[in-house]
C-alpha positions in Angstrom: 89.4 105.4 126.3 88.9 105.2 130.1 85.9 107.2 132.0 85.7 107.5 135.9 82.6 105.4 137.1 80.3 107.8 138.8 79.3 105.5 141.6 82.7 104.2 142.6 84.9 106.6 140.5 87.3 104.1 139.3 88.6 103.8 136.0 87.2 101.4 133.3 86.6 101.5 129.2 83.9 104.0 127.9 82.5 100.6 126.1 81.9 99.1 129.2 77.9 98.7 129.6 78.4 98.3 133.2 81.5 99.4 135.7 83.6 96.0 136.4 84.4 97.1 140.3 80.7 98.3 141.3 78.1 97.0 138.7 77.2 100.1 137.9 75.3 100.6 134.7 76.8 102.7 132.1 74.9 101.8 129.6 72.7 105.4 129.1 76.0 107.6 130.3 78.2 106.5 127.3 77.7 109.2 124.1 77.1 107.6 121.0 76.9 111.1 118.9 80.5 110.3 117.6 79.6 106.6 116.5 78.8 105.8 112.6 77.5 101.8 111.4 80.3 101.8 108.8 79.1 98.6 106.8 77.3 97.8 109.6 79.8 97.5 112.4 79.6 100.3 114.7 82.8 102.3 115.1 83.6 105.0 117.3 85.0 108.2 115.6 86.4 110.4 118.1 89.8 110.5 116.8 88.5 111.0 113.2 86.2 114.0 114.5 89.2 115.2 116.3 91.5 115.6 113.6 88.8 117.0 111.0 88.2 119.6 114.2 91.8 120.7 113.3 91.8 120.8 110.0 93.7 117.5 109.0 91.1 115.6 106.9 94.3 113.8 105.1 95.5 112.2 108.7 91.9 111.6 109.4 91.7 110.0 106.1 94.3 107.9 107.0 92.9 107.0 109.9 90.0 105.7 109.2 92.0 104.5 106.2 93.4 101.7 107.7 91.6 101.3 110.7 88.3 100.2 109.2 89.7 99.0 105.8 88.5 101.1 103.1 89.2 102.6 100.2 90.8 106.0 99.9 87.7 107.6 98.2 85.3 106.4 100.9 87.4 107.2 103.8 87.9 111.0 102.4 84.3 111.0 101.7 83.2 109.9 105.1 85.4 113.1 106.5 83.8 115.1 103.7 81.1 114.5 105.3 81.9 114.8 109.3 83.4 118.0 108.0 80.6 119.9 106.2 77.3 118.4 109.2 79.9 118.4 112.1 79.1 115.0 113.1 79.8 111.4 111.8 76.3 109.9 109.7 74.3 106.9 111.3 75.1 105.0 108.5 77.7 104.7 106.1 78.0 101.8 103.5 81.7 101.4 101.4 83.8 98.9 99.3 86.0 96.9 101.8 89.4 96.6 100.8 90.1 92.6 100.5 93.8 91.4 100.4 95.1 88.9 98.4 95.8 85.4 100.2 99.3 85.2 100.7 101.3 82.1 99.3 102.0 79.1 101.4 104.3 76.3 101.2 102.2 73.0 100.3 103.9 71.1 102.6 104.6 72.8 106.1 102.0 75.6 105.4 104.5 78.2 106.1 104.2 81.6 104.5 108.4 82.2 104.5 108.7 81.3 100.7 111.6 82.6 98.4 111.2 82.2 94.5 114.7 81.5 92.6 116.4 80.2 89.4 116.3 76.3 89.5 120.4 76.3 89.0 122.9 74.1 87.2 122.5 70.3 87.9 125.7 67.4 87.0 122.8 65.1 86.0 120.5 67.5 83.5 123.2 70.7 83.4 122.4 73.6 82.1 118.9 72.3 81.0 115.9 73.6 82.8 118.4 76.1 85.0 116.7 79.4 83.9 113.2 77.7 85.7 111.6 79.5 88.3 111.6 77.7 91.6 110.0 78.3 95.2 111.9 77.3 98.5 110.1 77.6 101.5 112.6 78.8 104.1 111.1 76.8 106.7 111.3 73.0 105.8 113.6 73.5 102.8 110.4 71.9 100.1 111.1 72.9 96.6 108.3 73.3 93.8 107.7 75.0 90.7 104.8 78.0 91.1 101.9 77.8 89.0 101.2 79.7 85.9 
């Protein structure tokens, strides 16, 4: 979000420490009521707040959702309890949300892979044709998937 500088009254970010025109130091005039440590990074709320304000804890949900990561439970807890104190916690410790590593083709690296039957051969026919096979789309490498 921008803020006006109060020495030169330009525009710069509200994270800004100090004003990028003048030097001025913002440091004390930025309001850190709205910011929570949410396993331990510190994120700024506002929006969240804003929403909850109106009565819209699902979209805030969702917001913080997939902003920071987290689970459904811990994001509709988290508004839970913005809702019912009025204001974000210092603190607030949740199960992150890991995604599993997409698959890659072993030879170029590329993560454009299509899985397929291995087909009808003249040399083998139909022998070994209903075999899974991966293709990356990218440099044409063919392999069978593990498992």
């Amino acid at each position: 979000m921008l803020i006006k500088c109060p020495e030169c009254q330009k525009e710069i970010s509200d994270k800004s420490e100090t004003c990028i025109h003048c030097g001025y130091p913002l440091k004390n005039l930025i309001d850190k009521s709205n910011y929570c440590k949410i396993n331990n990074k510190e994120v700024d709320l506002t929006e969240v707040i804003e929403y909850i304000k109106k009565d819209r804890l699902i979209t805030a949900a969702r917001i913080l959702r997939e902003t920071q990561n987290i689970f459904d439970y811990d994001s509709v807890q988290l508004c839970n309890i913005i809702a019912k104190t009025g204001q974000p916690p210092r603190e607030f410790n949740c199960e992150i949300k890991t995604t599993p590593p997409q698959p890659r083709c072993p030879k170029c690296k590329s993560t454009a892979i299509t899985a397929g039957q291995k087909g009808y051969s003249i040399v083998t026919g139909f022998f070994g044709s209903g075999d899974t096979m991966n293709r990356c789309s990218n440099c044409g490498y063919k392999w069978k998937p593990k498992g």
